[in-house]
C-alpha positions as CSV (number, residue, x, y, z in Angstrom):
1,X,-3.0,24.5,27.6
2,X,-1.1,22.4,25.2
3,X,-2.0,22.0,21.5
4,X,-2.5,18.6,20.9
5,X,0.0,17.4,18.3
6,X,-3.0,17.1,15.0
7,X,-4.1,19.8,15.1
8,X,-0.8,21.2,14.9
9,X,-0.1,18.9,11.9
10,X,-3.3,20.5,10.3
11,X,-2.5,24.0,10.3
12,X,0.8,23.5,9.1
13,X,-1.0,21.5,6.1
14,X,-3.5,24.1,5.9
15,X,-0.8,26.8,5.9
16,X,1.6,25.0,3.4
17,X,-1.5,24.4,1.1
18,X,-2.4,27.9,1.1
19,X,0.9,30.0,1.7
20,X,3.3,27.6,0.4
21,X,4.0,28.7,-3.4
22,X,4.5,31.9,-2.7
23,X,7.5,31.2,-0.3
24,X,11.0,31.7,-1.6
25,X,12.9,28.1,-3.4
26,X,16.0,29.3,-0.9
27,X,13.9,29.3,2.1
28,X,12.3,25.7,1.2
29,X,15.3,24.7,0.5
30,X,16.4,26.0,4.3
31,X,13.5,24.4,5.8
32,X,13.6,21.2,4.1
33,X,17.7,20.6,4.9
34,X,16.4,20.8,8.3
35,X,13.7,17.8,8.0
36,X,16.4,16.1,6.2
37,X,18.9,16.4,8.7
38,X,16.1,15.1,11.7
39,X,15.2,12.3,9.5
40,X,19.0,11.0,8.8
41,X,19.1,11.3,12.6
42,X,16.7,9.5,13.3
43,X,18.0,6.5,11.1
44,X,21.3,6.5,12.9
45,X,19.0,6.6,16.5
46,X,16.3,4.0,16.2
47,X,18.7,0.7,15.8
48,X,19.5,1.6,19.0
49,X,16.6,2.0,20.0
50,X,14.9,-0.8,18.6
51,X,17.5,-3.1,20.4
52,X,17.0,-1.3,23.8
53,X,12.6,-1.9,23.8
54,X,13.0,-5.0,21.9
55,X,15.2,-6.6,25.0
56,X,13.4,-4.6,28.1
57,X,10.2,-6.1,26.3
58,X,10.8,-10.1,27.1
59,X,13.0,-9.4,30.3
60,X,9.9,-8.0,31.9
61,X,9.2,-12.0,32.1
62,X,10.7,-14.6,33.9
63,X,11.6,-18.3,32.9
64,X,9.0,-19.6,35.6
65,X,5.9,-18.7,33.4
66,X,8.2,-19.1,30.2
67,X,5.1,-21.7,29.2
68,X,2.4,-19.0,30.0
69,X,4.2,-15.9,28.0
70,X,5.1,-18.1,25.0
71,X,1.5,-19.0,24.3
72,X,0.8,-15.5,24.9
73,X,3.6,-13.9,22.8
74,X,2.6,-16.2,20.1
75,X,-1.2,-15.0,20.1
76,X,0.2,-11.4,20.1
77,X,1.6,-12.4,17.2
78,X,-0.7,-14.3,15.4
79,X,-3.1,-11.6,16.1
80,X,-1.2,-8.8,14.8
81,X,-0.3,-11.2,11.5
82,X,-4.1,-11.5,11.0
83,X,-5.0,-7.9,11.2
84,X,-1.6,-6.7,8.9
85,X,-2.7,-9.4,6.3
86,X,-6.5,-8.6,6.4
87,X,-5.2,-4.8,5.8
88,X,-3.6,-6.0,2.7
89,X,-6.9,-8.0,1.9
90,X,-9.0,-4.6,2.0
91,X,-7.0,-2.6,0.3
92,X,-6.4,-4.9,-2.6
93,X,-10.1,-4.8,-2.9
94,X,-10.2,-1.2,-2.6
95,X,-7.5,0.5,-3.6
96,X,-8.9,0.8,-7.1
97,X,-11.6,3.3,-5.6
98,X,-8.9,5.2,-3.7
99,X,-6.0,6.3,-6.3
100,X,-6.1,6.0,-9.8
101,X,-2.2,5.4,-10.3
102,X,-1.9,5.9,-14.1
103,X,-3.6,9.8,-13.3
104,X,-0.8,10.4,-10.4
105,X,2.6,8.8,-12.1
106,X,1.7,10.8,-14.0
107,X,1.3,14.1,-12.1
108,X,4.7,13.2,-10.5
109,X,6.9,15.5,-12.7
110,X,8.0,18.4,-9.9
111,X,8.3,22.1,-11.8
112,X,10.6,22.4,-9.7
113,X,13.1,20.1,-7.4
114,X,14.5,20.8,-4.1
115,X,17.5,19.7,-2.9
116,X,19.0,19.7,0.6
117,X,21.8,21.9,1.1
118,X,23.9,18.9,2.9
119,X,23.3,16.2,4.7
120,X,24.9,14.3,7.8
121,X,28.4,13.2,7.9
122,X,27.7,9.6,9.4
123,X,25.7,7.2,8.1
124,X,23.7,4.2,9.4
125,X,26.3,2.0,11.1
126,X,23.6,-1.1,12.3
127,X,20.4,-1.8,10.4
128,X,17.3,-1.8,11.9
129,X,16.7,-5.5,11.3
130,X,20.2,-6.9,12.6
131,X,19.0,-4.5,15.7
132,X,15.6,-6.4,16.1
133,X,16.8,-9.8,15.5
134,X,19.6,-8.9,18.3
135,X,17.3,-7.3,20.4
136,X,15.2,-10.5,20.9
137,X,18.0,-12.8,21.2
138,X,19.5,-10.4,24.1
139,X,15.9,-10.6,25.2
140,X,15.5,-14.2,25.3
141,X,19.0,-15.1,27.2
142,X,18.4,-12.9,30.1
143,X,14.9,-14.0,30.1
144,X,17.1,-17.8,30.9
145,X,19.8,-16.8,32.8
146,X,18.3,-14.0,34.7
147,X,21.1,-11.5,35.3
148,X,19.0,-9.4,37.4
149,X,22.1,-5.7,36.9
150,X,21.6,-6.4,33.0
151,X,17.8,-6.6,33.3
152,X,17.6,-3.1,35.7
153,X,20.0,-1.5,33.0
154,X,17.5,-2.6,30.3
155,X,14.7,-1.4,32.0
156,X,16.1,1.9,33.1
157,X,17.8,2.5,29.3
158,X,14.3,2.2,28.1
159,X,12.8,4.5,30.5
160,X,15.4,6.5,29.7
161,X,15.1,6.3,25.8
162,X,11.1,7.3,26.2
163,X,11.7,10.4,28.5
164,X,14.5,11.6,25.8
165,X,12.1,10.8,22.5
166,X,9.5,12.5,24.6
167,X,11.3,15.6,25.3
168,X,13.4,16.0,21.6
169,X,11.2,13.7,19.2
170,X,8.0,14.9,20.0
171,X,8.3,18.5,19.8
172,X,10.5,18.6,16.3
173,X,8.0,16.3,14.8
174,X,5.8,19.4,13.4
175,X,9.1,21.1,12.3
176,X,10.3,17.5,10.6
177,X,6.9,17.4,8.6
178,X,7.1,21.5,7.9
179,X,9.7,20.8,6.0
180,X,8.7,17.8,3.8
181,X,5.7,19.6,3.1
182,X,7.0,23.0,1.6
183,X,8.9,20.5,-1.1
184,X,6.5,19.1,-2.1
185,X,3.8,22.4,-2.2
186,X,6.4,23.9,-4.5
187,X,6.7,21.1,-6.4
188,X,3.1,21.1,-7.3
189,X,2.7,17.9,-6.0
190,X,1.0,18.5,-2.0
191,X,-2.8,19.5,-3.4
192,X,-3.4,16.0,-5.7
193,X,-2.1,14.0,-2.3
194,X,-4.8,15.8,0.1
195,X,-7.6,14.5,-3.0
196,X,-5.5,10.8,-2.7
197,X,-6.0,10.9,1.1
198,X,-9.0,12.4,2.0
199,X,-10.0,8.9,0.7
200,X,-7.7,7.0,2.1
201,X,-9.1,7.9,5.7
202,X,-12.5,6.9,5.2
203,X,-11.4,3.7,3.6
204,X,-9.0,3.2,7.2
205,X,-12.1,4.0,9.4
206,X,-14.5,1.7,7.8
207,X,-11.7,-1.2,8.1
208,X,-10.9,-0.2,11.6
209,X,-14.4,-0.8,12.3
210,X,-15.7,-3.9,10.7
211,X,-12.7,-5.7,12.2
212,X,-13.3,-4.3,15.7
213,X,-16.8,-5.3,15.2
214,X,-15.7,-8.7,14.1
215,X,-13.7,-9.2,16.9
216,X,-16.7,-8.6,19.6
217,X,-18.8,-10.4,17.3
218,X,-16.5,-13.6,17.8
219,X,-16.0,-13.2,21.2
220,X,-20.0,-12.7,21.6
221,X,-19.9,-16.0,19.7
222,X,-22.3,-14.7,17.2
223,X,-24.7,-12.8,19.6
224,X,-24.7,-9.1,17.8
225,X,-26.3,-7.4,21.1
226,X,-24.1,-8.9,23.4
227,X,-21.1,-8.1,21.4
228,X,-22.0,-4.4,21.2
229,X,-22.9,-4.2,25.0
230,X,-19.2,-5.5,25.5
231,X,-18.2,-3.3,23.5
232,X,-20.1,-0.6,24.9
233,X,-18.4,-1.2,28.3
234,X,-15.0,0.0,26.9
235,X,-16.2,2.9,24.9
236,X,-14.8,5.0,28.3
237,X,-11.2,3.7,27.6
238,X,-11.7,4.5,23.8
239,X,-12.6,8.1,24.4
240,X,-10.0,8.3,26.7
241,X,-7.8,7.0,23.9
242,X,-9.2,9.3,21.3
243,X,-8.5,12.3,23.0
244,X,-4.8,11.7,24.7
245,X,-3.4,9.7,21.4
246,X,-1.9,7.2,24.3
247,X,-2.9,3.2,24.6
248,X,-0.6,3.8,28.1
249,X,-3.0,7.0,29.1
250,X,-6.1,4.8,28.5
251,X,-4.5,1.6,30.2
252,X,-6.3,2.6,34.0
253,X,-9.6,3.6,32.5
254,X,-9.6,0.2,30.4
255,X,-8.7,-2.0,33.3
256,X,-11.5,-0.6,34.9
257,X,-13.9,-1.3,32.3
258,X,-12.2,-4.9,32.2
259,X,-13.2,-5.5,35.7
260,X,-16.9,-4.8,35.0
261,X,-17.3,-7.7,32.6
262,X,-14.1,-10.6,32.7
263,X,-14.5,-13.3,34.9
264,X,-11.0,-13.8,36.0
265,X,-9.8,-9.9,36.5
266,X,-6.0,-10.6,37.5
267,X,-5.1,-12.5,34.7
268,X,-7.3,-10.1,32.2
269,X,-5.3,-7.5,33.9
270,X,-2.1,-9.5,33.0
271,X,-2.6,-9.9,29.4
272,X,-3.1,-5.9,29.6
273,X,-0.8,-4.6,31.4
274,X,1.5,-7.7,28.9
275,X,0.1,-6.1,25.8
276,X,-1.2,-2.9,25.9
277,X,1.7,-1.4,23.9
278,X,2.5,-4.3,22.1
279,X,-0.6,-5.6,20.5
280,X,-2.1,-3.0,18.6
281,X,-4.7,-3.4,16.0
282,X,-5.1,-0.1,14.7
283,X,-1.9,0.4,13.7
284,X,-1.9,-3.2,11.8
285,X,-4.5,-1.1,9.9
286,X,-3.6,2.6,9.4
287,X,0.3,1.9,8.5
288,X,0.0,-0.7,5.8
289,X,-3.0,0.6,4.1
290,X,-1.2,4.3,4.2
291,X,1.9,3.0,3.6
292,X,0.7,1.1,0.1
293,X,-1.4,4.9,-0.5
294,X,1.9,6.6,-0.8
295,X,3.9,4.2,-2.3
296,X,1.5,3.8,-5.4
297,X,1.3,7.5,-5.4
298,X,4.9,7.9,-6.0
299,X,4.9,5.6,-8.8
300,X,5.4,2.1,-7.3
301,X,3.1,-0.6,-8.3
302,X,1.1,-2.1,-5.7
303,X,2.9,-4.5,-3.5
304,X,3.2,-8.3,-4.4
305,X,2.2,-10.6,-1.8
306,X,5.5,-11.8,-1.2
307,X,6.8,-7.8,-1.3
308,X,4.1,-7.5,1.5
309,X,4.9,-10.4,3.5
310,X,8.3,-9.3,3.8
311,X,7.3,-5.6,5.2
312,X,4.6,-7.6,7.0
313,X,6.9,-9.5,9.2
314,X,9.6,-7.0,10.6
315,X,6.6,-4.3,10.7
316,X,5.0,-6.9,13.3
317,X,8.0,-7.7,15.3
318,X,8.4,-3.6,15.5
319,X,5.6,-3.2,17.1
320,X,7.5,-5.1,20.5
321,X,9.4,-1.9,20.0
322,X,7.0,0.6,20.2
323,X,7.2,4.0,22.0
324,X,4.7,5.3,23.9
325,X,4.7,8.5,22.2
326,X,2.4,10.5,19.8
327,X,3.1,8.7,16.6
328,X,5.5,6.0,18.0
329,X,4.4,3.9,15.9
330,X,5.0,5.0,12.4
331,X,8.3,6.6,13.5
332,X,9.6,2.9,14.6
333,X,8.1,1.6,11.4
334,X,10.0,4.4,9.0
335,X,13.3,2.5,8.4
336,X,11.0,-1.0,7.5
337,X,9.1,0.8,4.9
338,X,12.5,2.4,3.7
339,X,14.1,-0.9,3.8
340,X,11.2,-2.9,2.2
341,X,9.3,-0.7,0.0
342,X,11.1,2.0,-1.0
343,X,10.4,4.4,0.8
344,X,12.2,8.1,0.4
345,X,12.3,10.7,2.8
346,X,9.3,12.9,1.1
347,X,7.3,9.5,1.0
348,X,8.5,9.1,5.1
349,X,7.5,12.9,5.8
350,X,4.3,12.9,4.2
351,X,3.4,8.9,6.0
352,X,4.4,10.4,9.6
353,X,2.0,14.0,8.6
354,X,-1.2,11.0,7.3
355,X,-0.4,9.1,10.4
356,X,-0.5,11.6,13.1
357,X,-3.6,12.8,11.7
358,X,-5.3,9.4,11.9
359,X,-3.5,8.5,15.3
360,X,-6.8,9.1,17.2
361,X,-8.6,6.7,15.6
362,X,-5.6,4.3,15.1
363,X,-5.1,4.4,19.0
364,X,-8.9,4.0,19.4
365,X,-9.2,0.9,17.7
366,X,-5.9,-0.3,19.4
367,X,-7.3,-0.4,22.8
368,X,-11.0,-1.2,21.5
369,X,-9.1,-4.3,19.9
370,X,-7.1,-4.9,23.0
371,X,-10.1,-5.3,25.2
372,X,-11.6,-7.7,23.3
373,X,-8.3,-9.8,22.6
374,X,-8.0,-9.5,26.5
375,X,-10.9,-11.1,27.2
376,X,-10.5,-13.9,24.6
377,X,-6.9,-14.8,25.9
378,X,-9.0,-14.9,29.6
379,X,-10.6,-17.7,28.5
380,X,-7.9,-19.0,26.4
381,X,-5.5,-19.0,29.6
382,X,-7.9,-19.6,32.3
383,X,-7.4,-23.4,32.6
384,X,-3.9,-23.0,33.2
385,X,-3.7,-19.5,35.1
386,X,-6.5,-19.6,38.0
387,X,-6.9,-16.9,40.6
388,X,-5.4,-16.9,43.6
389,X,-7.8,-17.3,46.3
């Protein structure tokens, strides 16, 4: 059987934490040239990438229900805007309870500083948002004109960009974070963060679910019971969720739990099959509110709203570009929050370790959320979309 991917990220945190100090400087410094060398990778990898889902993404439609998939592009959108700002709402309110920053700047003096031996030759040659930007205006002219061998090659280069970040990403993932994480151990820096972050989690899981709530509250138009028996009715797709770290391994369990309860099943089952690695709530809540942890832990202030907005608005658009990998989601959003807020590769290591350890939940709340949005676009759409008899 294989070890699911958290709880391989917790005993290399458990191990690090306990084993770490006594480990030689030249054998951190081995380890952590390594995860340096997978993460400057990775930067030179994911334009590409980025421009390959971004495009396979809108040519999966066709100019015929252009009307129909704008309206519902735009409440992805708006959706995902809401949840990313309400994140930054919470954590304003809270973050004073989390981190005290004046305590940890000032903890932030490493004894003693690893370097990486060398690094990678070739640098970045596209940025990531040039990529996105170009990836939806690809995505938007063959979505017009309709040439059907550029659309197939889109579609098979981003089947073929999943298999090869499922087969190569995935499994150097613990070895990427094994590094990062005997730095900072012998830097004195890993033991004050686990403190920082146990904190952090419950503060994610209590906004994960008084949004979720909200959402089947609204959708119950007010009526508390009915929105928890709605709810209820999907709790089979979120355990599936929980357990596989997968929206895409839970999508048959929640169309069948969508069946039970919409009253217009193929177009519900449109907007899922449309959204269900697009729209996703949970990460709208466990990247920013992580991301803002970390970065206020390293010294940065907290954000500005402006600062925020900024991050906000290519971190949505990312999520068009998603993976549908173990922690897709957070490697995708890596090179915004190095772009945006300053992110460094020890501040990237230790956000992909936080997020894989949270993924349950995150993808829990993501197909929890999607249900309910679903259902809501149903009777958004169902005056213009009706069943086929």
């Amino acid at each position: 059987m294989r070890i699911k991917l958290p709880f391989i990220i917790i005993a290399i945190l458990v191990g690090v934490y306990f084993f770490g100090n006594g480990v030689d400087a030249s054998v951190v410094t081995f380890f952590y040239t390594i995860s340096s060398l997978i993460k400057e990778a990775l930067v030179l990898v994911l334009p590409i990438v980025i421009f390959i889902f971004m495009t396979a993404f809108l040519v999966e439609f066709n100019s015929g229900v252009i009307l129909f998939v704008t309206g519902l592009i735009g409440c992805i959108i708006a959706s995902n805007t809401l949840v990313t700002f309400y994140s930054y709402g919470m954590f304003s309110l809270l973050h004073p309870l989390v981190i005290d920053t004046t305590h940890h700047t000032l903890n932030l003096t490493a004894t003693t500083v690893i370097k990486p031996m060398f690094g990678l030759p070739i640098k970045m040659i596209v940025d990531n948002n040039i990529a996105l930007l170009s990836g939806l205006a690809m995505g938007l002219l063959l979505t017009f004109f309709q040439n059907q061998r550029m659309i197939l090659g889109f579609k098979k280069a981003r089947e073929t960009s999943v298999r090869i970040l499922r087969k190569t990403l995935t499994p150097i993932i613990p070895l990427f974070i094994f590094g990062f994480m005997l730095k900072l151990q012998k830097e004195d820096l890993l033991e004050q963060m686990i403190v920082v972050y146990s904190k952090v989690f419950i503060v994610i899981l209590i906004t994960m679910i008084l949004y979720i709530t909200a959402m089947y509250t609204l959708l119950a138009k007010g009526n508390i019971v009915k929105a928890f028996k709605t709810m209820q009715a999907f709790f089979p797709a979120a355990i599936t969720a929980f357990s596989t770290m997968s929206s895409m391994a839970a999508y048959p369990v929640t169309l069948e739990c969508a069946q039970k309860i919409s009253k217009n099943f193929r177009l519900t089952q449109g907007i899922l099959t449309s959204t269900v690695n697009i729209h996703l709530m949970g990460v709208g809540i466990a990247i920013p509110i992580m991301a803002m942890t970390v970065m206020m832990y390293f010294g940065h202030p907290f954000p500005s709203l402006w600062t925020y907005s900024v991050f906000a608005f290519f971190l949505i658009f990312a999520k068009f570009t998603v993976a549908a990998i173990p922690g897709g989601s957070v490697v995708i959003a890596i090179p915004i929050l190095h772009d945006h807020l300053g992110f460094t590769p020890e501040m990237s290591a230790l956000m992909m370790s936080l997020y894989v350890l949270v993924d349950p939940f995150s993808t829990t709340t993501n197909v929890l959320g999607n249900g309910a949005f679903s259902l809501m676009m149903t009777k958004l759409f169902s005056p213009l979309v009706k069943p086929k008899s």
